[in-house]
C-alpha angles and dihedrals in degrees: 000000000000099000086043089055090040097051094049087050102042115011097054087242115199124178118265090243126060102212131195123218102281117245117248098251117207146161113357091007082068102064089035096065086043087064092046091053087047093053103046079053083054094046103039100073086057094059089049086052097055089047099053087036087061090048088047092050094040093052089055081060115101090220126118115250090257091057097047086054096045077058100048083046082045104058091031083049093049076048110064094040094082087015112035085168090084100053125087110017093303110236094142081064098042094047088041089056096054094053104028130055103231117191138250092265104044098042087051087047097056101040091051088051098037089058104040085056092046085050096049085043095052098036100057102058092271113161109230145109118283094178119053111035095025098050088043094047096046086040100047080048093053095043090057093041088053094046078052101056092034083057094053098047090048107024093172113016097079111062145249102028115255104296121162082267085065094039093052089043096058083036092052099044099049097070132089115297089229092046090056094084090061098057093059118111106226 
């Protein structure tokens, strides 16, 4: 409580996330968020499960601990270099998606890259956090491919048309419930 008050007198504290006023959201979007809710719970386990599975398979390696992890900065450096988004703990991405449409590509791109260097991260004995930046990152992703493809099978009957306050709304809604109260803006 005190850094957190120090840090908002002194250090010109701002929150990580930069969010837009979130859309009224009625009828079909509704249950549509609710899908979207349903699926990331889906999802989410199999996240936990690759990640276990590359510790596992780093851990079968004869390798010393410094060597595994010169491995795990080696894949997330070879990376970034074709995809610097998914290094650091992406909150340039994350506050890009929810004000920018990003497309297909690019979104799939991303969230492939972004989890096979969490995964070597992770995997090779890195310290860091697995929980707070990754899962926002793969969820703000998810959130904006869904609006996508909710976009494309019902082009008009959802309105308004995709605009950054939709893209920040599907963005928004795809992380994890307890992490919510960190992206507010006051």
């Amino acid at each position: 409580m005190v850094a957190n008050i120090t840090m908002r007198e002194f250090a010109g504290y701002k929150p990580p996330y930069e969010m837009p006023v979130f859309p009224i959201v009625t009828g079909l979007e509704v249950v549509l968020f609710v899908v979207l809710g349903l699926l990331c719970g889906a999802i989410a386990p199999r996240f936990l499960s690759l990640l276990a599975a590359s510790k596992k398979r780093f851990s079968t390696l004869p390798l010393p601990l410094p060597v595994q992890l010169a491995l795990g900065g080696l894949a997330v450096g070879i990376i970034s270099i074709w995809w610097p988004e998914v290094w650091g703990n992406g909150y340039e991405v994350v506050n890009s998606l929810l004000h920018e449409p990003w497309t297909w590509g690019a979104l799939l791109t991303v969230l492939l890259m972004k989890i096979v260097a969490t995964a070597a991260t992770a995997g090779s004995g890195a310290v860091g956090g697995i929980f707070f930046t990754p899962t926002l990152f793969v969820g703000a992703v998810l959130g904006c491919l869904y609006g996508l493809a909710v976009y494309a099978i019902w082009p008009d009957s959802i309105p308004p048309r995709p605009s950054p306050t939709r893209w920040s709304a599907w963005a928004h809604s795809s992380r994890p419930p307890r992490m919510r109260r960190s992206w507010r803006s006051s």
